[in-house]
C-alpha positions in Angstrom: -1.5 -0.4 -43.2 2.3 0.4 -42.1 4.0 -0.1 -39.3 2.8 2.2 -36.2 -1.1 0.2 -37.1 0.8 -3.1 -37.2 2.9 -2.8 -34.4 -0.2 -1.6 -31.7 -2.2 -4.6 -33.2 0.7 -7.1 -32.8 0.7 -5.8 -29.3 -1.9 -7.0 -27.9 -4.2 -10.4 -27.6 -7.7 -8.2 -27.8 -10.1 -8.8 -31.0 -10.1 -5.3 -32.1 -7.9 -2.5 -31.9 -9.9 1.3 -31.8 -8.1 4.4 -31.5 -10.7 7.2 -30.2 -10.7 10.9 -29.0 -11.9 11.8 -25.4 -15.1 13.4 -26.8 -15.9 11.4 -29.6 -19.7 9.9 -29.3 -18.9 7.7 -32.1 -16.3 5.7 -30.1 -18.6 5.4 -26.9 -20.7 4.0 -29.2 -18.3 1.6 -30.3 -17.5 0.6 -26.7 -20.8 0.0 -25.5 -21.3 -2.4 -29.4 -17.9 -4.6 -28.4 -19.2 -5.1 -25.3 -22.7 -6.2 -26.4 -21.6 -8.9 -28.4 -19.0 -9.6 -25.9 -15.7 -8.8 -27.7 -13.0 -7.1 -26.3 -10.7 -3.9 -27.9 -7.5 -1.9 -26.9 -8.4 1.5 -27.3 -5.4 4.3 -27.6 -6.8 8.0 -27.5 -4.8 10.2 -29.8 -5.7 12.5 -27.0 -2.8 11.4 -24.8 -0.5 10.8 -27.9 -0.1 13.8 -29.6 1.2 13.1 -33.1 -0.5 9.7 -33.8 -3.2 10.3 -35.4 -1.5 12.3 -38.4 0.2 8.5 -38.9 -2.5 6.6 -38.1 -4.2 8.3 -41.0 -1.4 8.1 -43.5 -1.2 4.5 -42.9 -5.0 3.7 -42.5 -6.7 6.9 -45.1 -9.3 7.3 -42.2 -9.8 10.6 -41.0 -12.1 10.3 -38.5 -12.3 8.6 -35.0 -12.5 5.8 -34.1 -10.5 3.9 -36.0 -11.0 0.1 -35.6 -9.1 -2.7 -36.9 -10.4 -6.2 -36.6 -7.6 -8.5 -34.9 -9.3 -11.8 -34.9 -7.9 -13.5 -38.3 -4.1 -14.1 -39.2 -3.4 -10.4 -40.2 -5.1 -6.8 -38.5 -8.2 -6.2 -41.1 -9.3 -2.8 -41.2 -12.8 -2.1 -40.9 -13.4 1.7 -40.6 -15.1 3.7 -38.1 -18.6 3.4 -35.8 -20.9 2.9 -38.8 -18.6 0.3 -40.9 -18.0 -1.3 -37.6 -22.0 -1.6 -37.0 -22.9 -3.1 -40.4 -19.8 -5.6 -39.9 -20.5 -7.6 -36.7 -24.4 -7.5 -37.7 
């Protein structure tokens, strides 16, 4: 990860850190998981930051939305998207 991925997750006090599309079934998904185990995420939509997600993928290799980054230990761990996400907090 660079800079853009470090600075959002240095940003906030959440436990995870998405970035989504508007219609992206995969990140509802992801929503409605965080808040069944009771964990809380910032979410920034590439939607309404036009740009981003070209960096966010340089700096991260994921293509896809979402993009979620575990904040919860001393440095942002990246975890992947819906499905990686899943598996990890089973």
């Amino acid at each position: 990860m660079d800079n853009l991925v470090l600075e959002h997750a240095g940003e906030t006090s959440e436990d995870f850190l998405m970035y989504t599309s508007t219609f992206c079934p995969y990140c509802v998904a992801a929503k409605r998981l965080f808040a069944s185990k009771g964990l809380s995420y910032r979410e920034i939509n590439f939607d309404q930051h036009r740009g981003m997600q070209r960096t966010v993928v340089k700096e991260t290799g994921h293509r896809t939305v979402p993009v979620i980054l575990d904040l919860r230990g001393e440095q942002p761990m990246f975890i992947g998207g819906f499905d990686e996400t899943n598996r990890y907090l089973a």
